[in-house]
C-alpha positions as CSV (number, residue, x, y, z in Angstrom):
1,X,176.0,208.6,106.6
2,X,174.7,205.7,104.0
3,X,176.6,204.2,101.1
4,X,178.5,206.2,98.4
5,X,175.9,205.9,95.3
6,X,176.5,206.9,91.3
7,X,173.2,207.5,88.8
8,X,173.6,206.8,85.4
9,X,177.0,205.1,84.9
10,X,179.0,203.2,82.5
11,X,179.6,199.8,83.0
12,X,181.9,198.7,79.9
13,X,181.5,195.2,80.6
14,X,178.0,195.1,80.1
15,X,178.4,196.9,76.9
16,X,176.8,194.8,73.4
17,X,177.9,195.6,69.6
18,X,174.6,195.4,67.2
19,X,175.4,192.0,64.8
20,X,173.8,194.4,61.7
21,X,175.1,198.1,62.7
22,X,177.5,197.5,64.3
23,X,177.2,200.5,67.0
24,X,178.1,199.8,70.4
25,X,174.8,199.7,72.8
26,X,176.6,201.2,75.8
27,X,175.4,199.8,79.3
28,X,174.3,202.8,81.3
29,X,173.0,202.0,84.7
30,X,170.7,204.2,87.0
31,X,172.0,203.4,89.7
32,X,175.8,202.0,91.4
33,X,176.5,201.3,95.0
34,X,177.6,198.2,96.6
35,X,176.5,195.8,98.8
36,X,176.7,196.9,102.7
37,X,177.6,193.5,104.3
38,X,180.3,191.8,101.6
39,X,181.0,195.5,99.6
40,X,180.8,193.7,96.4
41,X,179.5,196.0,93.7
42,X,175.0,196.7,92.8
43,X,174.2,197.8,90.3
44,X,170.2,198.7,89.4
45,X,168.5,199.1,86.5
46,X,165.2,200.6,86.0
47,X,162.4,199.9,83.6
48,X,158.8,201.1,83.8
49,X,156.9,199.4,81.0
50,X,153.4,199.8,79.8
51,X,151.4,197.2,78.3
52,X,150.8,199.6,75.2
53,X,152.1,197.8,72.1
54,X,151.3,198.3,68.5
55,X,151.9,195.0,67.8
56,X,148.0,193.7,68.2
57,X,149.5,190.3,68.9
58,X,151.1,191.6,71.5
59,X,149.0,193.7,72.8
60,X,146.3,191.1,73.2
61,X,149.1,189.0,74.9
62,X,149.1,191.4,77.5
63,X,145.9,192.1,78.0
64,X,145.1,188.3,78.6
65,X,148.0,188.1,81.8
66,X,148.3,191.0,84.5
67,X,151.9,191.8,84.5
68,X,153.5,190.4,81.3
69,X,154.4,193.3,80.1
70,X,156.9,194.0,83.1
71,X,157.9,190.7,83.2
72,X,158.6,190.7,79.7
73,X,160.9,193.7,80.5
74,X,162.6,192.1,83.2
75,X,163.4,189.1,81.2
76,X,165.3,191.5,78.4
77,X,167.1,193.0,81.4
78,X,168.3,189.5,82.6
79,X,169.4,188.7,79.2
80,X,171.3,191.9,78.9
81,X,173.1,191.3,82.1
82,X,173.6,187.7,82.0
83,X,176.6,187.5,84.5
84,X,175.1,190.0,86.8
C-alpha cells in the first residue's frame, strides 16, 4: 500500500494574475502526495526542456554550457513557487 497520490492538481495558492492581461495563470501540478515521515504536503512539477530556441542568442547560450537549458527551467520553476 504506498502513499495516496493526485496528477494534475490545483493549487490556488500558487496561482499568478498576468500584470498586462490580467488572466489568472492557474498553478496545476503533476503530481501531489505528501511527505512519508512528517505528512506535510509534495508537490512535483515536471518540466522537460530542450535546448531548441529561436532566439539565436539563446540558442548559442546553450550550446556553449551542457545543461542550461534545464537549469534555466528549473530556475523559472523556483521563481514560480517561491514559498515551496
Amino acid at each position: 500500500m504506498g502513499t495516496p497520490t493526485e496528477t494534475e492538481l490545483h493549487v490556488h495558492r500558487w496561482d499568478q494574475v498576468d500584470a498586462e492581461t490580467g488572466r489568472v495563470e492557474e498553478a496545476i501540478l503533476d503530481i501531489a502526495t505528501a511527505d512519508l515521515r512528517t505528512g506535510a504536503p509534495l508537490y512535483i512539477d515536471v518540466v522537460v526542456k530542450a535546448a531548441f530556441s529561436e532566439d539565436p542568442g539563446r540558442l548559442r547560450a546553450r550550446a556553449r554550457k551542457e545543461g542550461r537549458a534545464a537549469a534555466e527551467a528549473a530556475n523559472r520553476k523556483r521563481q514560480r513557487y517561491v514559498d515551496a
